[in-house]
KEFISE-721236 format. One record per residue (C-alpha): residue number from 1; x, y, z. Coordinates in Angstrom, 3 decimals, padded with zeros to 6 digits. Example, Ala and Ser with C-alpha at 12.3 -4.5 7.8 and 13.67 -1.06 7.14 Angstrom:
BEGIN
R   resi         c1         c2         c3
R      1    012.300   -004.500    007.800
R      2    013.670   -001.060    007.140
END
This chain:
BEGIN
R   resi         c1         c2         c3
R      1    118.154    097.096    103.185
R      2    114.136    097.627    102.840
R      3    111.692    095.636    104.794
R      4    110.979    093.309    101.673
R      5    114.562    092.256    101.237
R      6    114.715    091.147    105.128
R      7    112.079    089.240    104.832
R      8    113.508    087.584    102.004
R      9    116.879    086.952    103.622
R     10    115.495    085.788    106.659
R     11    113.257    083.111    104.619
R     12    116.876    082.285    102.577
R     13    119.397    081.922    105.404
R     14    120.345    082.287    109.026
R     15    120.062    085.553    110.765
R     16    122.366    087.970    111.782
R     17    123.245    088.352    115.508
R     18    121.759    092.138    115.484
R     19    119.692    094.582    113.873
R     20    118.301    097.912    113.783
R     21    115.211    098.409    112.236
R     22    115.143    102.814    111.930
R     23    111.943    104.600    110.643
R     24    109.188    106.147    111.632
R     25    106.436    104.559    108.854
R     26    104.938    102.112    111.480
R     27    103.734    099.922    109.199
R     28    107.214    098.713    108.039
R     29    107.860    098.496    111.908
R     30    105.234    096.099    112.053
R     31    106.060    094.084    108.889
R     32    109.659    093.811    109.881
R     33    108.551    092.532    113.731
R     34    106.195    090.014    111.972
R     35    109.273    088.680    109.991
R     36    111.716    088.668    112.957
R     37    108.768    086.219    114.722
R     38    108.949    084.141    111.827
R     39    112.298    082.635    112.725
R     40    111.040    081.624    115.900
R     41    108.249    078.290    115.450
R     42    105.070    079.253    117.141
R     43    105.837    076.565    119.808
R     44    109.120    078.480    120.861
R     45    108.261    081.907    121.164
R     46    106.708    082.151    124.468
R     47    110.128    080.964    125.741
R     48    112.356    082.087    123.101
R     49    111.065    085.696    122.203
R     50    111.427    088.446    124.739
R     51    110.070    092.411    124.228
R     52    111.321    095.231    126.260
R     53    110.040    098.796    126.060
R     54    112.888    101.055    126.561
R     55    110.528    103.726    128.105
R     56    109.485    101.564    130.858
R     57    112.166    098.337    131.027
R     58    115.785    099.380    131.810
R     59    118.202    097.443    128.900
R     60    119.545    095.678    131.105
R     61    116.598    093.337    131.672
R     62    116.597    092.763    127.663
R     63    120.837    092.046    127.832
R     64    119.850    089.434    130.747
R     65    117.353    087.869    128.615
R     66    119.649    087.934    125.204
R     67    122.807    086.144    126.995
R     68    120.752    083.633    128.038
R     69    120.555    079.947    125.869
R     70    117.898    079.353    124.060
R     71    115.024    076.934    125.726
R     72    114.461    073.670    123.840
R     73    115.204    075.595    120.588
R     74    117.565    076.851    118.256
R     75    117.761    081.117    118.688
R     76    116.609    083.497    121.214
R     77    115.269    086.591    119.941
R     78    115.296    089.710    122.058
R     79    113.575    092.422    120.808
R     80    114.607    096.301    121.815
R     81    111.400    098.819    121.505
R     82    111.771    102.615    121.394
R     83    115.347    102.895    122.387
R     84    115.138    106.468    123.222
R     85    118.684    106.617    124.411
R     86    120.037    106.438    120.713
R     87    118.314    109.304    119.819
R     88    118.856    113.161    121.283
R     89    115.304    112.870    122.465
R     90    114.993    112.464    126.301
R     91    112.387    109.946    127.465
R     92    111.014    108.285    130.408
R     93    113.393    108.554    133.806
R     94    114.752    104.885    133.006
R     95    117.945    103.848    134.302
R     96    120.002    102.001    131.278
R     97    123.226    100.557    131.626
R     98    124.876    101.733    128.087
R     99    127.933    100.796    128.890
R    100    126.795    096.921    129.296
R    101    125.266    097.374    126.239
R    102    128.156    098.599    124.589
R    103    130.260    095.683    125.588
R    104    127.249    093.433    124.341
R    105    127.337    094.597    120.934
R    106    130.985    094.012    121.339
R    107    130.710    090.638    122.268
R    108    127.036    089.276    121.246
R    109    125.255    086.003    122.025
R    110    125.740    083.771    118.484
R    111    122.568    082.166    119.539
R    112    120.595    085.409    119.711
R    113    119.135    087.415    117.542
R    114    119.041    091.403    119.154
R    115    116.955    093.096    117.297
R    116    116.280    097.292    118.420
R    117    113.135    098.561    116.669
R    118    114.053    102.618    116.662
R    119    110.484    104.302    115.158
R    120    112.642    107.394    114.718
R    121    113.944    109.936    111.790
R    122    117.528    109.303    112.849
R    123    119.837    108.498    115.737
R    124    122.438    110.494    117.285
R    125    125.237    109.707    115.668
R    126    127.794    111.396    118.171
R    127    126.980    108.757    120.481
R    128    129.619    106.010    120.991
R    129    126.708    103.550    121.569
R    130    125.293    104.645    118.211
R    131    128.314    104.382    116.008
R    132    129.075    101.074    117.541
R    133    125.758    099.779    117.030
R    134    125.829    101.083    113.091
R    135    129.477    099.169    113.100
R    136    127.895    095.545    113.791
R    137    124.318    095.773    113.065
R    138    122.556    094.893    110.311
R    139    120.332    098.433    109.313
R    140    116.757    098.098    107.740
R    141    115.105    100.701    106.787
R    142    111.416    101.462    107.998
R    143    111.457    105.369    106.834
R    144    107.893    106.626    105.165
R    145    107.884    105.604    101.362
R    146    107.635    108.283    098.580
R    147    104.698    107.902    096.087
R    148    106.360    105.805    093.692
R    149    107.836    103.262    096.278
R    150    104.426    103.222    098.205
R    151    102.876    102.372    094.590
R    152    105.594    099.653    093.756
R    153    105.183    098.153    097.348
R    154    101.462    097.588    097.308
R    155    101.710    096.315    093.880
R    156    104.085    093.809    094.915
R    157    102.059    093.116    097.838
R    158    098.883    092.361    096.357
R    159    101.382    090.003    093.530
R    160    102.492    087.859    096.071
R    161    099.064    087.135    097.282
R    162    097.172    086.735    093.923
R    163    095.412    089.848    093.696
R    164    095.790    092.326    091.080
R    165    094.949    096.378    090.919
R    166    093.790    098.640    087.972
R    167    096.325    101.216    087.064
R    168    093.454    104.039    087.623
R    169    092.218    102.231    090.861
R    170    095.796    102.568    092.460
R    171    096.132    106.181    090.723
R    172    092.628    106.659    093.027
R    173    093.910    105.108    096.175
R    174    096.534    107.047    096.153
R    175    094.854    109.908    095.811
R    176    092.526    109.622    098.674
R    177    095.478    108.266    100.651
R    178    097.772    111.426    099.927
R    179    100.008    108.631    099.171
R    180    100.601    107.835    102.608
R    181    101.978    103.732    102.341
R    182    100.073    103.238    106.253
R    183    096.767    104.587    104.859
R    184    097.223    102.677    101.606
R    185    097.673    099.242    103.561
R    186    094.965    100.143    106.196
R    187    092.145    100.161    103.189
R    188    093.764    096.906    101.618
R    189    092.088    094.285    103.834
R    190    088.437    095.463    102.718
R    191    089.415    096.134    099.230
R    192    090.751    092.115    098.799
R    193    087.420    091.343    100.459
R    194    085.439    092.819    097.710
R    195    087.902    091.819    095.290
R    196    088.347    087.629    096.711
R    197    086.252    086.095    093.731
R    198    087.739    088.090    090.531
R    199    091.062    088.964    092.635
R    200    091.009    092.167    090.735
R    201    090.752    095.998    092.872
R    202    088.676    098.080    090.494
R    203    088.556    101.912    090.842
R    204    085.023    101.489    091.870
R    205    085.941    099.485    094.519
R    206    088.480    102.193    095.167
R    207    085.961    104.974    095.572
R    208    083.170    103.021    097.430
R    209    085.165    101.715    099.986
R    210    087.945    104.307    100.612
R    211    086.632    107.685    102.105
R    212    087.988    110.584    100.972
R    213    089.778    113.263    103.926
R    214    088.003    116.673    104.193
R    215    091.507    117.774    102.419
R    216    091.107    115.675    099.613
R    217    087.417    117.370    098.619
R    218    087.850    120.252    099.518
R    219    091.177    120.194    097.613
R    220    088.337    120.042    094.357
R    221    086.772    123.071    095.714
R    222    090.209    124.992    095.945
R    223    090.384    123.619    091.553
R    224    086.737    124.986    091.146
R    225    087.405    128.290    092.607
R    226    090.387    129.320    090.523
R    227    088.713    128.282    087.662
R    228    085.817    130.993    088.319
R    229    083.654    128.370    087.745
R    230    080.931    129.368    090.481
R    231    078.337    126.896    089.701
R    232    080.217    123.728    090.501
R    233    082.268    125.657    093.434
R    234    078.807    126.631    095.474
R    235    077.507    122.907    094.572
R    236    081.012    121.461    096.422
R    237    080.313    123.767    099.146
R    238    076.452    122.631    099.736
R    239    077.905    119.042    099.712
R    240    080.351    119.277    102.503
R    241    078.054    121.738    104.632
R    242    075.173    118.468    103.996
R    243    077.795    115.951    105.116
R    244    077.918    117.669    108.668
R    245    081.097    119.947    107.803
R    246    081.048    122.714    110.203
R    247    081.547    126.000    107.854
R    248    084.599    127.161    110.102
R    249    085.769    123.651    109.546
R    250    085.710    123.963    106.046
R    251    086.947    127.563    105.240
R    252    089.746    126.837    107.915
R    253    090.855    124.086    105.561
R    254    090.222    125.809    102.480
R    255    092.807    129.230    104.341
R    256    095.461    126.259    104.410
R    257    095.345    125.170    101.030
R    258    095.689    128.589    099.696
R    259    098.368    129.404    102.248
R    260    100.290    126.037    100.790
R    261    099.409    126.605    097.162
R    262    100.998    130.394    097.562
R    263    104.162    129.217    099.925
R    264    104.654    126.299    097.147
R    265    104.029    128.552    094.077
R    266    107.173    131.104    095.959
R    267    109.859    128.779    096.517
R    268    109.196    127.027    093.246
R    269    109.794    130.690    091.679
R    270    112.986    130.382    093.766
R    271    113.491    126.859    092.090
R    272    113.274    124.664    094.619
R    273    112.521    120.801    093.733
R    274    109.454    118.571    094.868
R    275    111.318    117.274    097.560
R    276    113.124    120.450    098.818
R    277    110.014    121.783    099.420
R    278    108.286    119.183    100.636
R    279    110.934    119.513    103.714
R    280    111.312    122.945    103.875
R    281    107.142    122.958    104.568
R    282    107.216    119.379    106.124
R    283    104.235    118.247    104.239
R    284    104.088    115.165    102.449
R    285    105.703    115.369    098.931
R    286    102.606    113.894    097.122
R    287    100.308    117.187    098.233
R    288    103.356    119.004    096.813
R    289    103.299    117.317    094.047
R    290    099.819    117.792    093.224
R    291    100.200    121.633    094.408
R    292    102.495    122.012    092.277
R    293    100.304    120.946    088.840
R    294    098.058    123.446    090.415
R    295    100.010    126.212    090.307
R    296    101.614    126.156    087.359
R    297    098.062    127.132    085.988
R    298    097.797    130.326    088.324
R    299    099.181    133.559    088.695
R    300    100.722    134.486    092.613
R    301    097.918    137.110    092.231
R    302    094.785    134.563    092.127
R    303    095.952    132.566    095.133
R    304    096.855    135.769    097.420
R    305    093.427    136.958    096.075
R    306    091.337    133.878    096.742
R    307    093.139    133.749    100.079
R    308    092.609    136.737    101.238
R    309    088.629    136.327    100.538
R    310    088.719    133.310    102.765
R    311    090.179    135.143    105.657
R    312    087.812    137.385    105.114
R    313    085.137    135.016    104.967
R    314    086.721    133.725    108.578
R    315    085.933    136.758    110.255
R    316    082.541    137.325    109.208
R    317    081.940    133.672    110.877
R    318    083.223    134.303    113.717
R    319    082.205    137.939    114.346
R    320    078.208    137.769    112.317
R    321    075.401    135.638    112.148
R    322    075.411    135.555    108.389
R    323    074.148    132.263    106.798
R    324    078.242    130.542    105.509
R    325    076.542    129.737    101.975
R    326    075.465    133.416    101.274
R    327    079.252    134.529    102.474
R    328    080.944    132.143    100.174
R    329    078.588    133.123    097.509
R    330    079.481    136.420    097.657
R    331    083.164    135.484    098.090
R    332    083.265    133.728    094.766
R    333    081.301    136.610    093.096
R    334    084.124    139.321    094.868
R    335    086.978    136.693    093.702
R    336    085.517    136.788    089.802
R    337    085.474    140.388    089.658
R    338    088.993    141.014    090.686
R    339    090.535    139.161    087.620
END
């Protein structure tokens, strides 16, 4: 189940004796902690909640604290962070007692509620202590959203607390956001500010409030220079050099979108999907996506070109005292005449 539907169950009925919450987007982490303390009243949780830190706590401490009955309350909840041990990652030099935690998820406590938060890809399933866990817990998902859940989330979101959100100012927050669902919830509290009298997010508000990455412009300059259109290219340039962009900064940047534009444009050709080669480059399938509408307009020729003029431009940086506008201005002039 997702993050939304626990919440839901937990507001509907009684818990389950364990979960495991597995993911690495941390803010479904946090959302499914903040619904796990909501079965606990305020009053109860400094005796009745208990957190342990796998890289620092041995499990047995957290198994002492989950046998034990609740105080002047209904459940205990015992919550398990980072458990490094189900995963083939090695962590801090903690002694854990696996096999008492084995026989605990064997035998749990019916008036606690054992919750592991794992803020990883996966587990290793080979592990007994993994495929007994998977056998009685209850699993919730907290793995990064694609573009189209992230959208449907925040929509939903901003629903259930009376705001609304213009079709083109979501369209813009993701943008900026490269879709990411953490950076999309991050800018939310200051967009509902500005929104609390209408309740409505306008793409305005969108593009006052949320900055835009040094990818995300100079992903526009990377449009403007295919295009040949020089004018609007140089002007981009002069922008990010005014707002204290260091030149190798920006033609460093500028080398990695052409090296991802020309490594997306290849396996495309050997037709791989969005999300095949989203993993296969372990980039985030929105830039693919929009790399993708990009090349389709481009030959393999004008990206190796383009390029190889940055590289160029690179060396003269490093290696001259040339001023960086002149050099891309004589990059962009080199790049039209090779066509």
């Amino acid at each position: 189940m997702d993050v939304t539907e626990l919440t839901k169950q937990l507001k509907q009925k009684a818990p389950a004796m364990i979960y495991l919450v597995l993911g690495t987007q941390q803010v479904l982490q946090q959302a499914a902690l903040n619904s796990f303390l909501s079965i606990i009243p305020a009053d109860q949780q400094v005796m009745n909640v208990g957190r342990y830190d796998m890289e620092v706590t041995p499990v047995a401490s957290a198994l002492d604290d989950a046998m034990s009955a609740p105080f002047f309350g209904d459940r205990r909840l015992v919550i398990i962070n980072k458990p490094y041990f189900l995963t083939n990652e090695k962590g801090a030099k903690v002694d854990h007692d696996l096999d008492s935690l084995l026989h605990y998820l064997q035998h749990p406590e019916p008036a606690t509620t054992l919750v592991f938060l794992a803020p990883y890809e996966k587990l290793d399933g080979r592990k007994k202590i993994v495929k007994e866990l998977k056998k009685v817990a209850v699993t919730v998902s907290a793995a990064p959203l694609n573009e189209q859940q992230a959208r449907q989330q925040l929509a939903n979101q901003l629903r259930t607390e009376g705001f609304s959100i213009e079709d083109q100012a979501l369209d813009e927050l993701v943008q900026r956001t490269n879709a990411d669902y953490g950076l999309m919830v991050a800018n939310l509290s200051k967009l509902k500010i500005l929104a609390y009298q209408e309740k409505l997010i306008t793409v305005k508000m969108v593009q006052d409030l949320v900055p835009q990455s040094l990818d995300d412009n100079v992903f526009d300059l990377v449009t403007t220079v295919l295009q040949h259109n020089q004018v609007t290219s140089l002007e981009l340039y002069k922008q990010l050099l005014e707002g204290q962009k260091q030149p190798l900064q920006i033609n460093a940047v500028l080398v990695s979108q052409f090296r991802l534009l020309i490594q997306i444009k290849v396996l495309a050709k050997h037709g791989l999907s969005q999300g095949s080669i989203a993993s296969k480059l372990s980039v985030h399938p929105y830039r693919v996506k929009l790399g993708l509408q990009t090349v389709r307009r481009f030959t393999l020729l004008d990206l190796e070109n383009a390029y190889l003029g940055l590289v160029g431009i690179e060396k003269s940086l490093k290696t001259t005292q040339r001023d960086p506008e002149l050099l891309f201005q004589l990059f962009l002039l080199q790049y039209s005449r090779a066509v």
